[in-house]
OpenMM code with the backbone's topology and positions (N, CA, C; nanometers):
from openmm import Vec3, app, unit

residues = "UNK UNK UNK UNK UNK UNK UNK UNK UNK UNK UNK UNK UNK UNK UNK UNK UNK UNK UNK UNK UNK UNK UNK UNK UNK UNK UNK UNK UNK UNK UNK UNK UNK UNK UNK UNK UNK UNK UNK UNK UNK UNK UNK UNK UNK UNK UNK UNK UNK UNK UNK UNK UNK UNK UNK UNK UNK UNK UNK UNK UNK UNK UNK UNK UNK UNK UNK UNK UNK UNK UNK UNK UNK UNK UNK UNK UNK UNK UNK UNK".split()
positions = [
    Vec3(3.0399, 3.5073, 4.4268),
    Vec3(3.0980, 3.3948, 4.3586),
    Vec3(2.9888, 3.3204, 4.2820),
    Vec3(2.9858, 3.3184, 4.1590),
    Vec3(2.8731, 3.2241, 4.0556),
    Vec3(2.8995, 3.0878, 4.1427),
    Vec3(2.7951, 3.0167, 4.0493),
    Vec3(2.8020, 2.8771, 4.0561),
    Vec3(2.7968, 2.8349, 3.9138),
    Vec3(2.8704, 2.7154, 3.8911),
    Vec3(2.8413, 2.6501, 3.8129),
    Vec3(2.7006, 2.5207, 3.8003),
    Vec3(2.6179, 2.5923, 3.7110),
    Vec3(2.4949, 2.4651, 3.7119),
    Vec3(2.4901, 2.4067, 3.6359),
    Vec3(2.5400, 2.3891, 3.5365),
    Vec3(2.5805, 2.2789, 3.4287),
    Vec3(2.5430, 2.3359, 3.3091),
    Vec3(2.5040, 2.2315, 3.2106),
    Vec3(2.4763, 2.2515, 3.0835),
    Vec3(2.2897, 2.3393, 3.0574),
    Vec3(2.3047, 2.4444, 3.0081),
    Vec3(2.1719, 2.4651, 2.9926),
    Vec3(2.0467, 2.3912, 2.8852),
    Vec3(1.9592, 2.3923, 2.9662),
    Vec3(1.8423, 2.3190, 2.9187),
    Vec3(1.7392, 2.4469, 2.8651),
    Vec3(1.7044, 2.4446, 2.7512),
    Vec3(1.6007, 2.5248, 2.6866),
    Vec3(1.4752, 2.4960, 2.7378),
    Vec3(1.3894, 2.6160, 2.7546),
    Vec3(1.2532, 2.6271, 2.8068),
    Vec3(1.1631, 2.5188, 2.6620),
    Vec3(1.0397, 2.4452, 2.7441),
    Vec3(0.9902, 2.3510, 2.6057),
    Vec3(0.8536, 2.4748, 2.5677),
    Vec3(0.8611, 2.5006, 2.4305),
    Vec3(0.7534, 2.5839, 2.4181),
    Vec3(0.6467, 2.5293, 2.3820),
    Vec3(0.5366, 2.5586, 2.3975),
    Vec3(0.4184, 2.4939, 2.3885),
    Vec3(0.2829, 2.5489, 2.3004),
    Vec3(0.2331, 2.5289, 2.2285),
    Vec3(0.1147, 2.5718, 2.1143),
    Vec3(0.0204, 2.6828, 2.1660),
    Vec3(0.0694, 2.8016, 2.1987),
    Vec3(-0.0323, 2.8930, 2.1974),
    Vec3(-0.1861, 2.8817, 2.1508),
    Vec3(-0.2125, 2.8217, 2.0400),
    Vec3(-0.2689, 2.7660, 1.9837),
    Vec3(-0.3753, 2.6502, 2.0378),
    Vec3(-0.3092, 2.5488, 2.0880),
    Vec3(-0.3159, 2.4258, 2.1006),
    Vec3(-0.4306, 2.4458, 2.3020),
    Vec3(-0.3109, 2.5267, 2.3639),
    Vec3(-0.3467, 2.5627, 2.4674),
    Vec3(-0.4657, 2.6538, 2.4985),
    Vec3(-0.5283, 2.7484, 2.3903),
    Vec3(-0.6153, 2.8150, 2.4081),
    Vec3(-0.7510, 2.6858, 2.3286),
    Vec3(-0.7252, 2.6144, 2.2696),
    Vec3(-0.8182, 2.5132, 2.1683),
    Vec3(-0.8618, 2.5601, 2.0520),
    Vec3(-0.8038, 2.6337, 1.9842),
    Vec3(-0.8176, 2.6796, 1.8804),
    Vec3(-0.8481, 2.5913, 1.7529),
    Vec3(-0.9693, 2.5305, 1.7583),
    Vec3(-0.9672, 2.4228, 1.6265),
    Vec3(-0.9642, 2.4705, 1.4496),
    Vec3(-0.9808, 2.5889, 1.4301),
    Vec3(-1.0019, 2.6162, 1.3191),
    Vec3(-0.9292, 2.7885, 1.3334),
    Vec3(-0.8497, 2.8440, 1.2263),
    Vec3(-0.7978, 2.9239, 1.2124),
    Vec3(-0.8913, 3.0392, 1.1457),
    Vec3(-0.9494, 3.1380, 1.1172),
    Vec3(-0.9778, 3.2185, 1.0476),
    Vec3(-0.9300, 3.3177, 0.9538),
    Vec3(-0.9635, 3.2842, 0.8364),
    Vec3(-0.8166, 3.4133, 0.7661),
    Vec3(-0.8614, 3.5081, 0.7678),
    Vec3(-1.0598, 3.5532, 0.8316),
    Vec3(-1.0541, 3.7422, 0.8572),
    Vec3(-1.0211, 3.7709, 0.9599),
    Vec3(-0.9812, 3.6981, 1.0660),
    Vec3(-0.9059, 3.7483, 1.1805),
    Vec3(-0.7711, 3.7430, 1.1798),
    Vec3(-0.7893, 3.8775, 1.1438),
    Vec3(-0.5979, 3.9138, 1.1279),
    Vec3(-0.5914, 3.9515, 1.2307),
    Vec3(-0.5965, 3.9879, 1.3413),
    Vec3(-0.5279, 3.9988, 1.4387),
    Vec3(-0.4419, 3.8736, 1.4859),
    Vec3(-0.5030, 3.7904, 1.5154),
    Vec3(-0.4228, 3.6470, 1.5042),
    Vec3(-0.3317, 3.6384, 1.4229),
    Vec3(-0.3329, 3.6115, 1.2930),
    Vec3(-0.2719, 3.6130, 1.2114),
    Vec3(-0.1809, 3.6829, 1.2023),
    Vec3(-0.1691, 3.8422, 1.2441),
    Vec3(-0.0363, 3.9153, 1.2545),
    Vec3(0.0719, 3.8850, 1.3574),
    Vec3(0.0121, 3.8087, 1.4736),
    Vec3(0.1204, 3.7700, 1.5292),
    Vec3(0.2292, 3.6390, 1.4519),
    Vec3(0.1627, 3.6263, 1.3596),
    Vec3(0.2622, 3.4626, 1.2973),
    Vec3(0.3308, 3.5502, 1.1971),
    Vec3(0.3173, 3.6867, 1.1301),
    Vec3(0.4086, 3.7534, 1.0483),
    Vec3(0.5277, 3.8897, 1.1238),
    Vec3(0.6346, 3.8404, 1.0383),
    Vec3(0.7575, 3.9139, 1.0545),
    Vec3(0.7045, 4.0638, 1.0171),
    Vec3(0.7621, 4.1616, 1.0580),
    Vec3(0.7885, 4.3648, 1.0277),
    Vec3(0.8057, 4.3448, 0.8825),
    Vec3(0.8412, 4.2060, 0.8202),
    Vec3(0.8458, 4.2211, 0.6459),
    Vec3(0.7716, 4.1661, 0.6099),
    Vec3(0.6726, 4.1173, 0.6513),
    Vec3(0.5873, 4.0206, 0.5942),
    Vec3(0.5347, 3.8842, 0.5546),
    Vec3(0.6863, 3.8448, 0.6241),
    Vec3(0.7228, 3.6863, 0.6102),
    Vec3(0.6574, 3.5612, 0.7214),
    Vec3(0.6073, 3.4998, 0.6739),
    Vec3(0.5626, 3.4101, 0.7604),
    Vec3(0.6863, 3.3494, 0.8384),
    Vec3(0.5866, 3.3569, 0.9930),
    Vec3(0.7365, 3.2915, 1.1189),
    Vec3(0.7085, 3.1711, 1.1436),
    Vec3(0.8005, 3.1023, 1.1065),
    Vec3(0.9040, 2.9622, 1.0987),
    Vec3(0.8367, 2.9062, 1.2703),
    Vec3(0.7860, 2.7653, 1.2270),
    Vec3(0.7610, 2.7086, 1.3542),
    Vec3(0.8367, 2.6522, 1.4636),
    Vec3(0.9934, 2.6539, 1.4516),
    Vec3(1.0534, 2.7075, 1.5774),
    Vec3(1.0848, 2.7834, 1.6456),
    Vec3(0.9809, 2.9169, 1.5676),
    Vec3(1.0218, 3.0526, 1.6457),
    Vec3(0.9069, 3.0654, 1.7175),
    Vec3(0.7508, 3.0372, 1.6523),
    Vec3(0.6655, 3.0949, 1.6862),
    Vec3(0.6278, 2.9502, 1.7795),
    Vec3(0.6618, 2.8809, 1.7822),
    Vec3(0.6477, 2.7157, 1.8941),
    Vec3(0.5213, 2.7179, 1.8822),
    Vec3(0.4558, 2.6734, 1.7620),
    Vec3(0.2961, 2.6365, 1.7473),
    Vec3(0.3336, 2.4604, 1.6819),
    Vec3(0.2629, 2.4100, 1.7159),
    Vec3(0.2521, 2.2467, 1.6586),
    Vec3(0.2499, 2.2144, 1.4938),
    Vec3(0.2846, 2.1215, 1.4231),
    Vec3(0.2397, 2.1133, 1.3199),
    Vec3(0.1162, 2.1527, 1.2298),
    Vec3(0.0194, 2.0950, 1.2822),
    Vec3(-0.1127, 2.1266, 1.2656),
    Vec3(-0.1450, 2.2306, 1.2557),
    Vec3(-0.1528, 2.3658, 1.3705),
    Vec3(-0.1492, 2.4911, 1.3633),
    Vec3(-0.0851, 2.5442, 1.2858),
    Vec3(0.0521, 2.5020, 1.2753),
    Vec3(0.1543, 2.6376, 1.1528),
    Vec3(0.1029, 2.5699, 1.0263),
    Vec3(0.0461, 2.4384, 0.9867),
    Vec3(-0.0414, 2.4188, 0.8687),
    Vec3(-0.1434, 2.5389, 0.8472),
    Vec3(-0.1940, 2.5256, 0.9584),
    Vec3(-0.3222, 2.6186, 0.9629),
    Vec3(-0.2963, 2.7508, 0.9046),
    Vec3(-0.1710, 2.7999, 0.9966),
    Vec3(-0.1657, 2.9627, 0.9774),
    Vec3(-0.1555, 2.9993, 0.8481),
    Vec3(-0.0490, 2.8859, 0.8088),
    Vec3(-0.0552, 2.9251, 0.6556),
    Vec3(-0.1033, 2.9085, 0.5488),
    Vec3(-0.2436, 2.8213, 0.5647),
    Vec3(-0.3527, 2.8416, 0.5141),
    Vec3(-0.4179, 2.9302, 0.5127),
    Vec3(-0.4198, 2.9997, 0.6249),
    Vec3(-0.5255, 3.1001, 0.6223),
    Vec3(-0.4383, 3.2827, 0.5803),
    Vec3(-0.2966, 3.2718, 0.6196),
    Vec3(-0.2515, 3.3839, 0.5461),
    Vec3(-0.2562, 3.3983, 0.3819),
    Vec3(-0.2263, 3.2725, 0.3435),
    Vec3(-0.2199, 3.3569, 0.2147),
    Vec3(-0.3823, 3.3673, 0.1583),
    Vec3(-0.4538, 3.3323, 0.1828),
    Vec3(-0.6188, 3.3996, 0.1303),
    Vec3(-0.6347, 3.5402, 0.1969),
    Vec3(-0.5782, 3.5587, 0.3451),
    Vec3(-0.5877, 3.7134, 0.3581),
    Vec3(-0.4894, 3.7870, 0.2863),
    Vec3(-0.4012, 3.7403, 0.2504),
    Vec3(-0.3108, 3.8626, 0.1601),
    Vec3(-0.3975, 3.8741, 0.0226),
    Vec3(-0.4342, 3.7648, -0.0316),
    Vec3(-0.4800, 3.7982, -0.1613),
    Vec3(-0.6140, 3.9348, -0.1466),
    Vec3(-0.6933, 3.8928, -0.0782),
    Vec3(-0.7883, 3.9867, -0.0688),
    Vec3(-0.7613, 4.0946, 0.0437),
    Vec3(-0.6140, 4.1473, 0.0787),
    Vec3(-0.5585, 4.2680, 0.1217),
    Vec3(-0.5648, 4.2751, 0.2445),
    Vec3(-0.6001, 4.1491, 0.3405),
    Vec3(-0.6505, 4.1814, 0.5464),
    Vec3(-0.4804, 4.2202, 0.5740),
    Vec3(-0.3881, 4.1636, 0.4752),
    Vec3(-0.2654, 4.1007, 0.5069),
    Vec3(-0.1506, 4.1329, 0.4563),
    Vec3(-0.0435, 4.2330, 0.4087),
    Vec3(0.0642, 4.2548, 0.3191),
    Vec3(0.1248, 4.1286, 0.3056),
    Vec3(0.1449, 4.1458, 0.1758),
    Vec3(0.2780, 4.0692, 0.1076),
    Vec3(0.4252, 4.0898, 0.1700),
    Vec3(0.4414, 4.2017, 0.1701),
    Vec3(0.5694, 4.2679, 0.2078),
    Vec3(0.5008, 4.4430, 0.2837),
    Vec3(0.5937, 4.4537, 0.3504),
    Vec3(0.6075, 4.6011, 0.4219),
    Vec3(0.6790, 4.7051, 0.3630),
    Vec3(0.7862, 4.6662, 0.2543),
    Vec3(0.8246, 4.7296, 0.2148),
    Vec3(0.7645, 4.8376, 0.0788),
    Vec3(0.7237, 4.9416, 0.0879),
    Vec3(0.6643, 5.0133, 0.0415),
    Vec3(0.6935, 5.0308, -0.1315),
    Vec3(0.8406, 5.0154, -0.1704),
    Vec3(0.9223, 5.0074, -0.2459),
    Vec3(0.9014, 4.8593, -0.3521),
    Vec3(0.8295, 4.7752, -0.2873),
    Vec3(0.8200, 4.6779, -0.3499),
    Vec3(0.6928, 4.6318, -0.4262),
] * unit.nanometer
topology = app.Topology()
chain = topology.addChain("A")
for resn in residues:
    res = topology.addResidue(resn, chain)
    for name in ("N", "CA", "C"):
        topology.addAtom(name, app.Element.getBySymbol(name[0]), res)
């Protein structure tokens, strides 16, 4: 027999970022950086990736200087 526990409450996500002290972003470390991009190339939206203001400033500072000089695709799609 379930129970009823009421209304659900969402987990609070917290700055990956923020929590490791990450003061400054690097745009030749793409490894970092690939975790904040989508399989297309799109930068992920800071209620998905739950990084703070400051940080998703950051990230996307520092992606688009690695795409220009290639650490980084534009798009995945080959076609494009």
């Amino acid at each position: 027999m379930a129970r009823f526990r009421g209304p659900r409450v969402p987990k609070r996500k917290f700055c990956k970022l923020c929590l490791e002290k990450v003061r400054y972003i690097d745009y030749k470390d793409e490894r970092k950086l690939q975790r904040f991009l989508t399989d297309h190339g799109k930068i992920v939206p800071r209620r998905v990736s739950g990084c703070c203001t400051r940080h998703q400033a950051q990230i996307t500072q520092a992606l688009k200087p690695a795409r220009v000089i290639a650490l980084l695709p534009y798009t995945n799609d080959p076609l494009r």
